[in-house]
SERO-4910 file (N, C-alpha, C, O; in steps of 0.05 Angstrom, whole numbers):
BEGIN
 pado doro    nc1    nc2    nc3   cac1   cac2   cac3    cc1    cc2    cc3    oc1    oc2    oc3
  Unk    A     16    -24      0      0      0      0     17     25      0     11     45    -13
  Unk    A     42     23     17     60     50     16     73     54    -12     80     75    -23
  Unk    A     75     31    -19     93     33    -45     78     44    -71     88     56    -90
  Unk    A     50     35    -67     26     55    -92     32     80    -83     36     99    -98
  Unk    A     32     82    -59     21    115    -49     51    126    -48     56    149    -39
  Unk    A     69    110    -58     95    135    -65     97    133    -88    102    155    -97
  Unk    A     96    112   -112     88    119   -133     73    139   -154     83    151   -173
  Unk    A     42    138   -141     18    155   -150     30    184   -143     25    204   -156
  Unk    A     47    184   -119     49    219   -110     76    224   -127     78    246   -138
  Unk    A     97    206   -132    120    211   -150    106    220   -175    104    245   -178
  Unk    A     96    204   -194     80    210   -221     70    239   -211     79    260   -221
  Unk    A     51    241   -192     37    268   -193     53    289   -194     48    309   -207
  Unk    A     77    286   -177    107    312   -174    107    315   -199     97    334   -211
  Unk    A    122    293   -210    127    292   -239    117    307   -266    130    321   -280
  Unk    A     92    300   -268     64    314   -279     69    348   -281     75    363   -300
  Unk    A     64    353   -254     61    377   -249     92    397   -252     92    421   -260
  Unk    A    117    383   -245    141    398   -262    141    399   -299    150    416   -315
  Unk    A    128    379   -303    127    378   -334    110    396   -342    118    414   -358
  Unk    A     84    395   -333     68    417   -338     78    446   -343     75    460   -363
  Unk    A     89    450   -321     99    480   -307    124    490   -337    122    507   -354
  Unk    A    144    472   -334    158    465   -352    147    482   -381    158    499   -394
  Unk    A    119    467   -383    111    471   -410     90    499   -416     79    504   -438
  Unk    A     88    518   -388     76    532   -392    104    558   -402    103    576   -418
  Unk    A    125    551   -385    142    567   -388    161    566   -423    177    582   -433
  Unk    A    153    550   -430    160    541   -466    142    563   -482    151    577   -500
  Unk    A    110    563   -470     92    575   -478    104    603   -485     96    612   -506
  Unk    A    119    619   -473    126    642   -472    137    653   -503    138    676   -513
  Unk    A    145    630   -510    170    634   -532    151    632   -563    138    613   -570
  Unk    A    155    660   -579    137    668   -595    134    693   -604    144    707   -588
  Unk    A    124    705   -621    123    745   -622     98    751   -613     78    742   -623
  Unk    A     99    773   -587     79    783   -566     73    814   -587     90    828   -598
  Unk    A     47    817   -588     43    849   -601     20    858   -584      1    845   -576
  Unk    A     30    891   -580     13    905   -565     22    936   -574     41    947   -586
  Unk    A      0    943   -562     12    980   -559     19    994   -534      5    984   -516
  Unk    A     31   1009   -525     41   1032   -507     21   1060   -504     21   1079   -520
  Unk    A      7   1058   -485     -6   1078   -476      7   1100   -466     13   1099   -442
  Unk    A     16   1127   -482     30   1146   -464     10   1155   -443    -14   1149   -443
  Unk    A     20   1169   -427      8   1191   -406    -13   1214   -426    -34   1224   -418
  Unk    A     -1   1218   -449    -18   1239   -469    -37   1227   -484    -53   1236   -500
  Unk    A    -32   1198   -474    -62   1182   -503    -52   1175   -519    -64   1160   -534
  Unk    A    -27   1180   -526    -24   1170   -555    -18   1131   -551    -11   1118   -532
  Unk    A    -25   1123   -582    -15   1088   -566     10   1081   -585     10   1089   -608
  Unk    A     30   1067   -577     53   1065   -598     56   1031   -601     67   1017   -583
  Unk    A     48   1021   -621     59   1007   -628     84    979   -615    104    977   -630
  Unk    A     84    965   -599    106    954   -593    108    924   -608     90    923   -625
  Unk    A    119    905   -608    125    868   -604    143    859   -587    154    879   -579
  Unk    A    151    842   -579    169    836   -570    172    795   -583    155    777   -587
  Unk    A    199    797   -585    207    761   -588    216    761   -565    229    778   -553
  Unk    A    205    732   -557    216    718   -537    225    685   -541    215    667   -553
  Unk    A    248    686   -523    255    657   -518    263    648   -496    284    653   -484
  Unk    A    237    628   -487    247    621   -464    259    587   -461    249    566   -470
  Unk    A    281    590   -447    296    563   -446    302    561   -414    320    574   -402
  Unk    A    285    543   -405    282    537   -383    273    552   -358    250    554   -349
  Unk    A    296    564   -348    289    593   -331    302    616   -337    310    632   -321
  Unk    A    305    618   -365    317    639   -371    303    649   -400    296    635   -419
  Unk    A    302    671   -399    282    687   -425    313    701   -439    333    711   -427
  Unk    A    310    699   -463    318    720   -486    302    731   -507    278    727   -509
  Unk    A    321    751   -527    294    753   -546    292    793   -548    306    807   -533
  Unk    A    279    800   -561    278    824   -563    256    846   -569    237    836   -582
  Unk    A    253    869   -566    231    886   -564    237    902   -589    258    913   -596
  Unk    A    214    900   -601    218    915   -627    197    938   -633    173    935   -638
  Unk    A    211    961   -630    194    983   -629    190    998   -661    193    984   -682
  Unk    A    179   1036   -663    185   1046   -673    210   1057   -678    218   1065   -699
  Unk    A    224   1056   -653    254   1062   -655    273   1038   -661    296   1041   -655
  Unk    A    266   1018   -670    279   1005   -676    280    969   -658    261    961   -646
  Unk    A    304    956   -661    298    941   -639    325    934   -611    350    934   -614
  Unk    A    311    930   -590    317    926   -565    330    905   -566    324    893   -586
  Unk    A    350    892   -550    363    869   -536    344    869   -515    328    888   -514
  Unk    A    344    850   -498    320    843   -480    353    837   -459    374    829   -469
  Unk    A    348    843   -436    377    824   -422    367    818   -398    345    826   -393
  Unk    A    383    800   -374    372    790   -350    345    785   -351    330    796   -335
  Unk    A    338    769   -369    310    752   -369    316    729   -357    333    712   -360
  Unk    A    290    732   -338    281    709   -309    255    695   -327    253    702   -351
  Unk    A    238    677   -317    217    657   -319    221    647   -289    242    638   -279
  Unk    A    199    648   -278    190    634   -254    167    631   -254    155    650   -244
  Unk    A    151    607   -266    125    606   -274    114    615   -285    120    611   -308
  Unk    A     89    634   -283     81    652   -301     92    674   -303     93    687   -324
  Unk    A    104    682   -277    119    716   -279    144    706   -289    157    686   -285
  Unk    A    146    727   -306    175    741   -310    190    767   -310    176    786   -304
  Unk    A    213    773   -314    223    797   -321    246    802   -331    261    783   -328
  Unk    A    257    826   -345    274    829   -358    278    859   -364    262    877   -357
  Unk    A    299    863   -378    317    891   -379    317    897   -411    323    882   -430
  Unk    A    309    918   -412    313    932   -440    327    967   -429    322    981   -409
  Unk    A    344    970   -447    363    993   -448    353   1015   -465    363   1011   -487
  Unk    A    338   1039   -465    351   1064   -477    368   1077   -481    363   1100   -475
  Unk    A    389   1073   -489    415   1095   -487    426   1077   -463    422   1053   -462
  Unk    A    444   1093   -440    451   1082   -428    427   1080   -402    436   1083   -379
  Unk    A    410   1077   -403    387   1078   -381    364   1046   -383    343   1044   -396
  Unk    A    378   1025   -366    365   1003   -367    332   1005   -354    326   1018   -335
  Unk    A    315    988   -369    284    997   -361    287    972   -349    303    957   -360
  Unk    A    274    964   -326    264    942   -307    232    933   -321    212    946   -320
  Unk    A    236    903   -336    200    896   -331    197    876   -317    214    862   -306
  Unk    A    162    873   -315    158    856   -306    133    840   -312    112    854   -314
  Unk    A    131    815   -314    108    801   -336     95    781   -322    104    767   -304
  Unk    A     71    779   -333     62    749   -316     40    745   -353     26    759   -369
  Unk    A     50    720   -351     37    703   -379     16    690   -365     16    682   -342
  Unk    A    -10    688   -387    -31    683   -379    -49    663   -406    -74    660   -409
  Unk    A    -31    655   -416    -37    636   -441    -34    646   -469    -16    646   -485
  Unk    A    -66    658   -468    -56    668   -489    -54    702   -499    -55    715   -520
  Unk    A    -51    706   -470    -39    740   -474    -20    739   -451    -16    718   -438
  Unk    A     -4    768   -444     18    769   -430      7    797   -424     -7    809   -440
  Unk    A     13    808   -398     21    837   -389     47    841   -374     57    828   -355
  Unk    A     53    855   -382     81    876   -377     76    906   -372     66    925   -384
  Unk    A     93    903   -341     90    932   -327    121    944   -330    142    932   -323
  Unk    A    120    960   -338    154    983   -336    150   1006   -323    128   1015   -317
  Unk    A    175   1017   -316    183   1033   -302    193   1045   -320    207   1031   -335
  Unk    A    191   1072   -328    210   1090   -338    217   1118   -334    210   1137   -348
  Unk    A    236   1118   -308    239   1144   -303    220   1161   -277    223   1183   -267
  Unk    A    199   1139   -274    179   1145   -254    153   1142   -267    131   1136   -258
  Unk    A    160   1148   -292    131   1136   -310    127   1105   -320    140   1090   -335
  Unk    A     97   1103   -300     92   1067   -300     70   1064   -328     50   1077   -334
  Unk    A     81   1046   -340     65   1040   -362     63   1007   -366     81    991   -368
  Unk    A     34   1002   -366     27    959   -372     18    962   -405      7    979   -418
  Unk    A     25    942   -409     24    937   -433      8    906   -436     19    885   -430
  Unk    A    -11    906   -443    -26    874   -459    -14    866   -478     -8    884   -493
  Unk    A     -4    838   -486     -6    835   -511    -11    814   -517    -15    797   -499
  Unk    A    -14    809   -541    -31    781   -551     -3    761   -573     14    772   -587
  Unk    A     -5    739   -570     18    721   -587      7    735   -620    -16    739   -628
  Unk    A     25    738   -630     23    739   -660     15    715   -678     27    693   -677
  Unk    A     -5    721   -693    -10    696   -719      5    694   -737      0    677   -754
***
């Protein structure tokens, strides 16, 4: 009887790292959304991502061109990561939700979230 009941709970550990595993794969793909300024205007963003295991790469592709993404985390659904202006690194931070993603930044004191949806 102990030996089912360490079995059944091994498989279930098991299960559930694979799962998790596979939500964090989910990430990896082109995210599109827009940027709400403080003035209304909305800009355009995407971002590629790749995530490999607990670690995200991948890049933000704006009107200005495109971003390196750097110190990308994955820890389940949240993540975060570093994009640079000039010499002024932006802090984000993300939580994936299947099949959209939001991302909050900091820039400068101005907080901006961003939705976005996987690209077709």
């Amino acid at each position: 009887m102990m030996k089912k009941f360490f079995t059944t709970t091994t498989l279930f550990l098991c299960s559930v790292i694979i799962c998790l595993a596979a939500i964090a794969a989910d990430l990896t793909g082109k995210w599109t959304g827009n940027v709400k300024t403080q003035d209304g205007q909305e800009i355009p963003v995407s971002y590629v991502f790749k995530a490999d295991g607990n670690t995200l790469t991948g890049a933000m592709q704006s009107p200005q061109g495109e971003i390196p993404i750097t110190d990308g985390k994955i820890d389940g659904n949240n993540f975060s990561f570093k994009v640079s202006f000039g010499d002024t690194p932006i802090a984000n931070t993300g939580k994936f939700y299947g099949d959209s993603i939001g991302v909050d930044s900091d820039f400068g004191g101005m907080k901006f979230h961003i939705s976005l949806k996987r690209a077709k």
